[in-house]
C-alpha positions in Angstrom: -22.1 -60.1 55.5 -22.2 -60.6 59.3 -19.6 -59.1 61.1 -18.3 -62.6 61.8 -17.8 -63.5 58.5 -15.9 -60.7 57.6 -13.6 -61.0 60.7 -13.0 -64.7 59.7 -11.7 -63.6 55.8 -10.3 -60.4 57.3 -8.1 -62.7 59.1 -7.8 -65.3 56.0 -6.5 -62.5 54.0 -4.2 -61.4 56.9 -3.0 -65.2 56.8 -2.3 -65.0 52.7 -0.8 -61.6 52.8 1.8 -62.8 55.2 2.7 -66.0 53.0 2.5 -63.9 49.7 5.2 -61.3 51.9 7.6 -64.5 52.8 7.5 -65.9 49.0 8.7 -62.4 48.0 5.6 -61.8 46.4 4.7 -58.3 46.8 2.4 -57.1 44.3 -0.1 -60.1 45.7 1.0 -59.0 49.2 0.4 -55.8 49.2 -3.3 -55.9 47.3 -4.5 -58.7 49.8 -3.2 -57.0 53.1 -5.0 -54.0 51.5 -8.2 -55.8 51.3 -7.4 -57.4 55.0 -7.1 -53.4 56.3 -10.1 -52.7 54.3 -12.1 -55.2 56.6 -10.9 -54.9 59.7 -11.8 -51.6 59.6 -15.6 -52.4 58.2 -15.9 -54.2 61.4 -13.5 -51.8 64.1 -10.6 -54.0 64.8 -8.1 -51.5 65.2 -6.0 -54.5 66.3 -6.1 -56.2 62.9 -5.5 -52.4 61.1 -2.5 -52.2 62.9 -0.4 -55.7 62.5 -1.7 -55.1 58.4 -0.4 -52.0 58.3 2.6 -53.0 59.9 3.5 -56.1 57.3 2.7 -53.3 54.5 5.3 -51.0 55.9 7.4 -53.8 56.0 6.9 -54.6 52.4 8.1 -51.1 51.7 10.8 -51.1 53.8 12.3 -54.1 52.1 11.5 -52.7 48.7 13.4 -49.6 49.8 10.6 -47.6 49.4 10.9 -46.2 53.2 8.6 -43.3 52.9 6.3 -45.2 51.9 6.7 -47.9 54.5 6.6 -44.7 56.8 3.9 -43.8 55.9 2.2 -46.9 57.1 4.0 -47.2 60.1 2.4 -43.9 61.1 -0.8 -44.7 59.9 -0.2 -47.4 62.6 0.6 -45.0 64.9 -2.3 -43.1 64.5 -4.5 -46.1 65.0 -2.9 -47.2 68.7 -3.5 -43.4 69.4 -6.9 -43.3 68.4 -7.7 -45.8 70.6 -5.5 -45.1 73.0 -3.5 -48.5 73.1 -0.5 -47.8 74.9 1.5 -50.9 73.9 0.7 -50.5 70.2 1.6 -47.1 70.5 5.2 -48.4 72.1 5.5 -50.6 69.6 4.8 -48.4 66.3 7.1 -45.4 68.1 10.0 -47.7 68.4 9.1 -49.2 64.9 9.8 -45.3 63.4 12.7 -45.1 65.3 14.0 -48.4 63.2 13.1 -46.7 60.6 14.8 -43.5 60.7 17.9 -45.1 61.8 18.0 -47.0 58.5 17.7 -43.5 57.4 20.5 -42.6 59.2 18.2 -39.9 60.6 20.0 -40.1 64.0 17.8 -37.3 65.6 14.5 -38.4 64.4 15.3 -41.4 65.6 15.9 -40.6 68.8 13.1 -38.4 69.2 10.8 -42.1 68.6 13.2 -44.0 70.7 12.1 -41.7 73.3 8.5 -41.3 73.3 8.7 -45.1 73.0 10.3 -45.3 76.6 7.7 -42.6 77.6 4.9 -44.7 77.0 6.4 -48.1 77.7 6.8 -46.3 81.3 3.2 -45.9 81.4 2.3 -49.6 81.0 1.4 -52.1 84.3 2.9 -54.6 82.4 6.5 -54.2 83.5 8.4 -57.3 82.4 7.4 -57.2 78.9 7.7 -53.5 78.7 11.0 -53.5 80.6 12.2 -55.7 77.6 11.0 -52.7 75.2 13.0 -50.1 77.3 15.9 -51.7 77.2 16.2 -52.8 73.6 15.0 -48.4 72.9 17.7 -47.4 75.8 20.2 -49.3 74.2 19.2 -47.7 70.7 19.1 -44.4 71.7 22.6 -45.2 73.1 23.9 -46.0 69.5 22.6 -43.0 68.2 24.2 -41.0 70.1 27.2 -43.1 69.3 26.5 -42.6 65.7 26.0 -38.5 66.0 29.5 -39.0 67.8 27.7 -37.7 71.5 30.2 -40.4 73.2 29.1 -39.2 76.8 25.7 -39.3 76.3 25.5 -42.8 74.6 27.4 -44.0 77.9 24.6 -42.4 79.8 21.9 -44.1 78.0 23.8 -47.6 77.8 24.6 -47.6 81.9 20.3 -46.4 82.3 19.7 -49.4 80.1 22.4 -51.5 82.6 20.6 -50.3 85.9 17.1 -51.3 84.4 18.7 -54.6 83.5 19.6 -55.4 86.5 16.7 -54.1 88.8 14.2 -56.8 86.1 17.3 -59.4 86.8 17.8 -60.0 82.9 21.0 -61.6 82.3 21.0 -61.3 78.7 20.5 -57.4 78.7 23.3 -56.8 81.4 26.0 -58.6 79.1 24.0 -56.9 76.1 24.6 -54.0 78.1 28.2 -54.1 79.5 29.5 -54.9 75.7 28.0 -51.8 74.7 30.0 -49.7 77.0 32.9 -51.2 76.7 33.1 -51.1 73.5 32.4 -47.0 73.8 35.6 -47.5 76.1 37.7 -49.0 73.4 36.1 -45.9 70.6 37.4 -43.6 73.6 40.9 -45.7 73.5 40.0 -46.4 77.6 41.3 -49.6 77.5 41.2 -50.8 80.9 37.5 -49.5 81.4 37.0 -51.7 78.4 38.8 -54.8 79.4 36.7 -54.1 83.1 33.5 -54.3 81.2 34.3 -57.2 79.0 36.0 -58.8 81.7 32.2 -58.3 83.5 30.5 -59.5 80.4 32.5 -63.1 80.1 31.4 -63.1 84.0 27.8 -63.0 82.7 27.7 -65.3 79.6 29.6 -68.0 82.0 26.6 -67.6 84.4 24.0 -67.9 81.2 26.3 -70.9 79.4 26.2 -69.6 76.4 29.3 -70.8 74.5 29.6 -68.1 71.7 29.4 -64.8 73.8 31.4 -66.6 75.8 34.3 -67.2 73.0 33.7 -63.5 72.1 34.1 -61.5 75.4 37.2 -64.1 76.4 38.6 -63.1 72.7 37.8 -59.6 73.1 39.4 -59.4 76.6 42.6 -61.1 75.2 43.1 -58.9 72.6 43.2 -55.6 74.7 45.7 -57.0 77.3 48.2 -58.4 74.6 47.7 -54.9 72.5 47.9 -52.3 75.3 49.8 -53.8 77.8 47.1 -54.4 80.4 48.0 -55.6 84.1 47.2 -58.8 85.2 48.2 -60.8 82.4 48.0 -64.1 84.6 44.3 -63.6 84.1 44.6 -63.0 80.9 46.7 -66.3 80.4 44.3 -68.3 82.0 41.4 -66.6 79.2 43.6 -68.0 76.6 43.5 -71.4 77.8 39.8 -71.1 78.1 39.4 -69.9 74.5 41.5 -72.7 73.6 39.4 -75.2 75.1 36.3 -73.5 73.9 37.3 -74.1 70.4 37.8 -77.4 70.4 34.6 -78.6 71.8 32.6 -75.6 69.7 33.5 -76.7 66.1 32.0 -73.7 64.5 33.2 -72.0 61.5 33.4 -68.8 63.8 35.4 -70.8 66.3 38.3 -71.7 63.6 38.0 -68.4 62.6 39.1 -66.8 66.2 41.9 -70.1 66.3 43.7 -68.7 63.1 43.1 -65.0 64.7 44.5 -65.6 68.0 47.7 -67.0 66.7 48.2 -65.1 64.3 48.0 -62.1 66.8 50.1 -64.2 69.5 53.2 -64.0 66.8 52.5 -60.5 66.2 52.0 -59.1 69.9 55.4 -61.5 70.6 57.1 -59.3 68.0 58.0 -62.4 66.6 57.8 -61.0 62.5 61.3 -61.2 61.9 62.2 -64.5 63.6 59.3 -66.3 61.5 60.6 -64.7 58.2 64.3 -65.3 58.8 62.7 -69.2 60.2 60.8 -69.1 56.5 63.8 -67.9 53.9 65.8 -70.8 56.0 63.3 -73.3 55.1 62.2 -72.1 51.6 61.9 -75.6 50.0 60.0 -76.9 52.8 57.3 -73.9 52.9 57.2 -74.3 49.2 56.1 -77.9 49.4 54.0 -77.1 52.3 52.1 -74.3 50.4 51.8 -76.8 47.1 50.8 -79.2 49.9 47.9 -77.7 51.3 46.5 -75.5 47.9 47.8 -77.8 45.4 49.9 -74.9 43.8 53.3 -73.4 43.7 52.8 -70.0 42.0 50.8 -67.0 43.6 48.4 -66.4 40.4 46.9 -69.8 40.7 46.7 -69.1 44.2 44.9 -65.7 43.5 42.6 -67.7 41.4 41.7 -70.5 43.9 40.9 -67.9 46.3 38.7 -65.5 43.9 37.0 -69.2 43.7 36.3 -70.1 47.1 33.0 -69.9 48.4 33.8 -69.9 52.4 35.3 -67.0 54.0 37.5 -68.8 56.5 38.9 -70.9 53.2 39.5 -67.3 51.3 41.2 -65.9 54.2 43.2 -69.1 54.8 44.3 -69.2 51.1 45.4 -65.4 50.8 47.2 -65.7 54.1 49.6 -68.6 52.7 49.6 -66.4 49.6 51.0 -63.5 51.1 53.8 -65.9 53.0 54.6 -66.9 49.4 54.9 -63.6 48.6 57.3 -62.9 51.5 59.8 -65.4 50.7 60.1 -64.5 46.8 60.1 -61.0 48.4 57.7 -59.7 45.6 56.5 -55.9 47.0 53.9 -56.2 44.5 52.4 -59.2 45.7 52.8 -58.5 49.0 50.8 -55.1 49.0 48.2 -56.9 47.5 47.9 -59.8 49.4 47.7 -56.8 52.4 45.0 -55.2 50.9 42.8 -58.5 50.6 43.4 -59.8 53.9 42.4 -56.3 55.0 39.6 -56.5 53.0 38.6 -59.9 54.2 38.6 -58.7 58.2 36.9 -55.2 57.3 33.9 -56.8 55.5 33.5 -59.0 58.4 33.6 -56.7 60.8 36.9 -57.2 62.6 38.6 -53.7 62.2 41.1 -54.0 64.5 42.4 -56.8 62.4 41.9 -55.1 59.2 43.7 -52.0 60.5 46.6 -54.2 61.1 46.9 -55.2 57.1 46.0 -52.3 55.7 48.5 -50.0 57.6 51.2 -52.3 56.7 50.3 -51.7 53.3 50.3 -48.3 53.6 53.8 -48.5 55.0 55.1 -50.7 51.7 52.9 -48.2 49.1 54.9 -45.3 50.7 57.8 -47.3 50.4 57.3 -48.2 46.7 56.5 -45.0 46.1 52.6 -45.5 44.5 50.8 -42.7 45.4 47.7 -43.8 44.0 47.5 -47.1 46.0 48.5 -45.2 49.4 45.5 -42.8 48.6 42.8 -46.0 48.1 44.3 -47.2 51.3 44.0 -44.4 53.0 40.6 -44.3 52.2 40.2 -47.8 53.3 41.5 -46.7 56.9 39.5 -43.6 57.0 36.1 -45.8 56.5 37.0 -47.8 59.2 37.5 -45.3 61.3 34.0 -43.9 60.5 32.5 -47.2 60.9 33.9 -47.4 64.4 32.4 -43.7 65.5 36.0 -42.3 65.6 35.7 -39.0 63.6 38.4 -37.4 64.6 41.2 -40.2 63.2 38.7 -40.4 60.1 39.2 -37.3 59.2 42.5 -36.8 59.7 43.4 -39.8 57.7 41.0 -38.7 54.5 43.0 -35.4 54.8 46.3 -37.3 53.9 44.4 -39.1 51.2 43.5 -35.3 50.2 46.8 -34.5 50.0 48.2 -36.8 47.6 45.0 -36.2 45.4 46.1 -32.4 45.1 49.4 -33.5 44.4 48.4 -36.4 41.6 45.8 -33.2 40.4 43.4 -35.8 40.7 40.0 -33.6 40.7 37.9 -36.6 40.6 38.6 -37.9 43.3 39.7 -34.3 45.4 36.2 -32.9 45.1 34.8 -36.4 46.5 37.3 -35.9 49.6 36.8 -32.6 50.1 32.4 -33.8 50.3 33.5 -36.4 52.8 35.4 -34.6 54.9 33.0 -31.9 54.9 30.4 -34.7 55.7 32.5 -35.6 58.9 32.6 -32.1 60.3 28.8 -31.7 59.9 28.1 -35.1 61.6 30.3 -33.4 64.6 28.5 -30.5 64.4 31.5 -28.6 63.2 29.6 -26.2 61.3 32.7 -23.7 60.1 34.8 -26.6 59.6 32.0 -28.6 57.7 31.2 -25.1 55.5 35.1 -24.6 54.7 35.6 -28.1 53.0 32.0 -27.7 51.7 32.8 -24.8 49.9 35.5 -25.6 48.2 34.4 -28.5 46.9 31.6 -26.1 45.6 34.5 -23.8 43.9 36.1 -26.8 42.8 33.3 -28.3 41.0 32.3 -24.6 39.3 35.2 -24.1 37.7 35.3 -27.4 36.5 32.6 -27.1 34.8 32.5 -24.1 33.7 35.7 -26.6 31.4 33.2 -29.0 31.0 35.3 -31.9 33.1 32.4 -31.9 35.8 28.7 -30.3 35.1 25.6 -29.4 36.8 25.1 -32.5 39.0 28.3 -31.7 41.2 27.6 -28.0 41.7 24.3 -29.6 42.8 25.3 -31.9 44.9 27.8 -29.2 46.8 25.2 -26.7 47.1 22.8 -29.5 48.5 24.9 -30.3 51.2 25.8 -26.3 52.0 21.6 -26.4 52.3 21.4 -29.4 54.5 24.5 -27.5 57.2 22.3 -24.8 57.0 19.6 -26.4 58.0 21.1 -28.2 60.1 22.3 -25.6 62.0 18.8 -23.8 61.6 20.2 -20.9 60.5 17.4 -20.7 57.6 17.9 -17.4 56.0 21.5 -18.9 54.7 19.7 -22.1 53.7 17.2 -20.1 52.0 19.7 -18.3 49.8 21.7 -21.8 49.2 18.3 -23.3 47.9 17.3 -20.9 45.7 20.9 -21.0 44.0 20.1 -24.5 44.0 16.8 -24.2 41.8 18.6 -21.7 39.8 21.2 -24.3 39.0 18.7 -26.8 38.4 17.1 -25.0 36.1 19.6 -23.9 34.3 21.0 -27.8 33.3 17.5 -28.9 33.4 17.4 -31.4 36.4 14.2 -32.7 37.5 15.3 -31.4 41.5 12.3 -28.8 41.3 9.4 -30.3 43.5 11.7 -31.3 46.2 13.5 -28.6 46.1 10.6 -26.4 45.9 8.9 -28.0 48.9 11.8 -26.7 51.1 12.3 -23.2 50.0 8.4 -23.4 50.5 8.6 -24.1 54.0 11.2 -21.9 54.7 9.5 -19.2 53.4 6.9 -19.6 55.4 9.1 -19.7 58.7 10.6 -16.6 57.7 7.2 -14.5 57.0 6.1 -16.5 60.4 9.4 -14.7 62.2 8.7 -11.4 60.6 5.1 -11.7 61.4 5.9 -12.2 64.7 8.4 -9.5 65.0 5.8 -7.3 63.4 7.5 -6.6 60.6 4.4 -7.0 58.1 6.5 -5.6 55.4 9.4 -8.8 55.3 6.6 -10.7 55.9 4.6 -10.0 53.0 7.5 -10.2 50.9 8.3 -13.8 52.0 4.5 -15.2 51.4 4.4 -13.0 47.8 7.5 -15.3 47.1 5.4 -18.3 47.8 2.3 -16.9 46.1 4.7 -17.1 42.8 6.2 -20.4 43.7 2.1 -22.0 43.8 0.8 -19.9 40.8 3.8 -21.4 38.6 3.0 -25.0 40.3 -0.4 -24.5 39.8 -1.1 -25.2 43.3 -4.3 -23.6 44.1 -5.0 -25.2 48.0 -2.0 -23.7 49.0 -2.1 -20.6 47.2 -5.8 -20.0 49.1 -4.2 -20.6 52.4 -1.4 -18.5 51.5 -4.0 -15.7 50.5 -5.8 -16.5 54.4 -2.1 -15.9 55.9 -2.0 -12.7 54.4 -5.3 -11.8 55.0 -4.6 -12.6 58.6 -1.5 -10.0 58.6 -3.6 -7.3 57.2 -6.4 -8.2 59.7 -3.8 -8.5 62.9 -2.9 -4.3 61.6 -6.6 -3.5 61.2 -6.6 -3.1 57.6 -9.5 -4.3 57.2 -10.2 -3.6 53.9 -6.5 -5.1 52.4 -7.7 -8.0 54.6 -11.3 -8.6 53.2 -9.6 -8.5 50.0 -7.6 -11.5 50.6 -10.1 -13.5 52.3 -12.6 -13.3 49.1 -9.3 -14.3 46.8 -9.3 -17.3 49.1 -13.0 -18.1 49.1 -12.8 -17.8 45.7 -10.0 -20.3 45.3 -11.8 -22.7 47.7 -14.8 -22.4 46.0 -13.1 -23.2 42.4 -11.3 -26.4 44.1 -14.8 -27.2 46.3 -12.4 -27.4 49.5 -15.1 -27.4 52.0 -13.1 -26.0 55.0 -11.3 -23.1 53.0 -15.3 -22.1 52.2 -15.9 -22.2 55.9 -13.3 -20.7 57.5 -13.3 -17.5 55.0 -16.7 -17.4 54.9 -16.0 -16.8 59.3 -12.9 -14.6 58.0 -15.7 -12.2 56.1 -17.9 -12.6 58.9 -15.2 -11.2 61.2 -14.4 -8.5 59.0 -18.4 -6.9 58.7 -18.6 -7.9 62.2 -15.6 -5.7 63.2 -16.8 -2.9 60.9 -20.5 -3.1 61.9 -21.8 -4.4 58.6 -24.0 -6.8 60.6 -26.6 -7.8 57.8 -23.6 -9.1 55.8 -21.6 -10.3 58.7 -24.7 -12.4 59.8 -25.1 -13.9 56.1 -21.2 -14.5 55.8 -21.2 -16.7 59.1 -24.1 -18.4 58.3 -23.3 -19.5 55.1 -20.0 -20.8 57.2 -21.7 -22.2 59.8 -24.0 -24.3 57.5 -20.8 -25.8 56.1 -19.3 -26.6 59.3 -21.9 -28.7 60.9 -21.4 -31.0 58.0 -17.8 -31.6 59.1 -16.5 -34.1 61.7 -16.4 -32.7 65.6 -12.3 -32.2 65.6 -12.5 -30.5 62.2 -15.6 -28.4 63.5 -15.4 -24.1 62.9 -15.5 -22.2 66.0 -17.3 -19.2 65.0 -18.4 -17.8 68.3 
């Protein structure tokens, strides 16, 4: 077939993977964008390789499958850099950093984000690539947000402003300005946040565009009312503008931010008890209204109606004249409830400061009605939020309340689960004591609950998993090391399939520590910690890394000029390679011998030993080539 042709259904199949991919068909997806990759390669179009393996990665990704999708994002990756296409490789560096964000990876992430920008920089083509930096500026920005690096995320936000405006792009700039200002409101600055809003509206007037301009303006309101913010004249006249905004931008978002802003005008007016002395004046007349406008007069219909409804602003309408029943028949039980939803409601949508509002008044009345367990799920509730918004330190602090009223309910449930969470929040501030006490207790906790079979092996696991991970972490690997191997113990013990992964890591880590010993020459602790591996393979029956285990050694002995101990090694290697056929194990210890006789004058044998080698290498490609001279 002419290269032509297969270029044309190369592209065909491209064409038909894609549709397959948007019907949500991804068996046929994913064997035709196969086939597309298997062409464009016949042929060379490393362009074609790389937007296939891209939509496969995809695939993955939306399957959940990420290391697979990772996989083929880097096989991307490696295709831009073998032909050293600069933009590709922009693209497929900040397509990994996408990826390990989803992960919630934040430093792996970063480290893409970064290289990204690197190569970007490299590129003539500066308004398209200027586009790229600031979109990976900004992400490296929420990153750091995210690992709870405030300054630093403020850094990376204002390098992404300055680029912004240097290229003139409006869009980024307000993109830009939101960003920190909403740092500025995590950091409770709020007149550096109202000053960057207040700099954002500026921007989306200048641009037209109505929605950013209803969200700065609503944004910028809500600070001055809440935190008493000079210059409320300006802030009166943003009122008016939202106002006027919202009737000419009929949106379901726009009603939404109507019922918002009055609602938080009566609040921020302190207003509360005027309204419900207004309310218990005109019972009969709220009564008809509320039958009036949700055709019922009881709140369990009106709990029903709302379960019902399919549009947000109609469920959040609906429970709010639910909980203004509530009020006036001054049922606490209805009322906590009816705070909870509304909180709900605000939280699943994103607007936290308006959930806080309900849920904190519903923590008041649970402490009030005394109902521990309902001021604990609160709690909770509050302490997500927190999270969500980056602000660790309130997080935690609130989850340890919720702690303490699971001791005191001896709720063990639910205190080893808190005691994980907490130690999660430490870690993610690099507070590795901190992280290690709550850690550890949860650990102790979990123990001697099973050892009364109300918890088992799973949640020893799980503790000592995350006691690994600090460790790690942390890099201090001899402690991780000593956690993992409790781990496979453990594992072992209740029969969990945790082995290969957890194998793979105490693996590696052995190998760093005979590395460190090795290079402290300390040939001794460094045998000991590739024996430990030697076992680990033999029991795995993994014979390619038991031969390059046998090299390693072989190599210690060699660096001490035992030659003999060495030679030893290197023939159980050989050996090893020659049983699996791995062609460049047989080569390289077929140099290894060679070294050896050469060393120790044997030169008939070191001659035949590197030219047995040396015939094996010329068959290889020139980067996996032997060096033997």
């Amino acid at each position: 077939m002419s290269d032509n042709r297969i270029r044309y259904n190369a592209k065909k199949l491209k064409q038909e993977g894609i549709e397959f991919y948007r019907e949500g068909k991804w068996g046929e997806a994913l064997a035709t964008l196969n086939k597309s990759m298997d062409d464009y390669q016949e042929i060379g179009n490393y362009k074609g390789m790389i937007i296939s393996s891209n939509i496969i990665g995809n695939i993955y990704r939306d399957k959940g499958e990420l290391e697979k999708a990772l996989k083929h994002y880097q096989e991307s990756l490696d295709i831009a850099s073998e032909f050293n296409d600069r933009e590709e490789i922009s693209i497929a560096l900040n397509i990994i950093g996408n990826l390990y964000r989803e992960k919630e990876e934040w430093e792996e992430a970063y480290s893409y984000y970064e290289r990204g920008i690197n190569v970007a920089k490299e590129i003539e083509d500066e308004n398209e690539n200027k586009e790229q930096i600031l979109v990976s500026l900004n992400s490296m920005g929420d990153l750091c947000r995210k690992m709870g690096n405030l300054s630093e995320a403020k850094i990376e936000y204002k390098k992404s402003l300055q680029l912004a405006e240097e290229s003139k792009n409006d869009k980024g700039i307000f993109i830009s300005y939101c960003k920190i200002g909403y740092l500025s409101r995590i950091c409770e600055k709020w007149k550096e946040a109202v000053f960057y809003y207040d700099k954002a509206l500026q921007i989306a007037q200048k641009i037209g565009d109505e929605t950013e301009i209803l969200s700065s303006s609503l944004i910028i309101y809500y600070l001055s009312q809440n935190h008493e913010i000079e210059n409320q004249e300006h802030y009166s006249h943003i009122k008016n503008e939202i106002k006027k905004i919202i009737q000419t931008f009929e949106s379901s978002e726009a009603r939404l931010i109507k019922i918002s802003l009055e609602y938080d005008y009566e609040r921020n007016e302190e207003r509360w008890q005027e309204a419900y002395n207004k309310y218990r004046k005109n019972l009969k007349d709220i009564r008809s209204s509320i039958k009036r406008k949700i055709d019922i007069n009881d709140v369990t219909l009106a709990n029903e109606k709302s379960n019902e409804a399919d549009n947000w602003e109609e469920k959040l309408k609906l429970n709010l004249e639910i909980l203004k029943y509530a009020k006036v028949e001054q049922n606490q039980e209805d009322i906590l409830n009816s705070f909870k939803k509304i909180g709900n409601l605000y939280k699943n949508k994103g607007y936290f400061e308006q959930s806080l509002i309900y849920y904190k008044e519903g923590l008041v009345l649970a402490r009030e009605l005394g109902t521990n367990k309902e001021a604990m799920t609160i709690l909770n509730t509050i302490s997500e939020i927190y999270r969500e918004e980056q602000d660790l330190d309130k997080s935690i602090t609130t989850y340890n309340e919720s702690l303490q009223i699971s001791r005191f309910l001896v709720d063990q449930r639910e205190t080893y689960n808190l005691l994980k969470i907490i130690g999660d929040l430490h870690s993610s501030k690099k507070e590795w004591k901190e992280a290690f006490h709550y850690y550890k207790e949860s650990l102790n906790l979990a123990q001697s609950l099973t050892a009364e079979n109300v918890f088992n092996g799973h949640d020893i696991l799980d503790s000592l998993k995350r006691i690994c991970n600090l460790y790690q972490n942390c890099t201090d690997i001899e402690n991780e090391l000593l956690y993992r191997e409790r781990v496979q113990k453990i594992a072992k013990n209740f029969n969990y399939d945790t082995e290969t992964s957890n194998l793979n890591r105490i693996i590696f880590l052995n190998q760093k520590v005979a590395s460190f010993h090795r290079g402290n020459n300390n040939s001794a602790e460094a045998l000991k910690y590739y024996r430990k591996n030697l076992e680990i393979f033999e029991r795995l029956n993994d014979l390619k890394r038991e031969l390059i285990t046998f090299s390693e050694i072989g190599d210690l002995y060699r660096d001490q000029e035992r030659w003999e101990e060495a030679n030893e090694y290197y023939v159980k290697s050989l050996n090893l390679s020659k049983a699996i056929d791995y062609q460049e194990g047989i080569s390289l210890n077929f140099k290894n011998i060679g070294d050896i006789y050469r060393v120790t004058e044997q030169w008939e044998k070191s001659y035949f030993y590197y030219h047995e080698g040396l015939k094996i290498s010329e068959t290889f490609s020139y980067k996996n080539k032997i060096v033997f001279f």
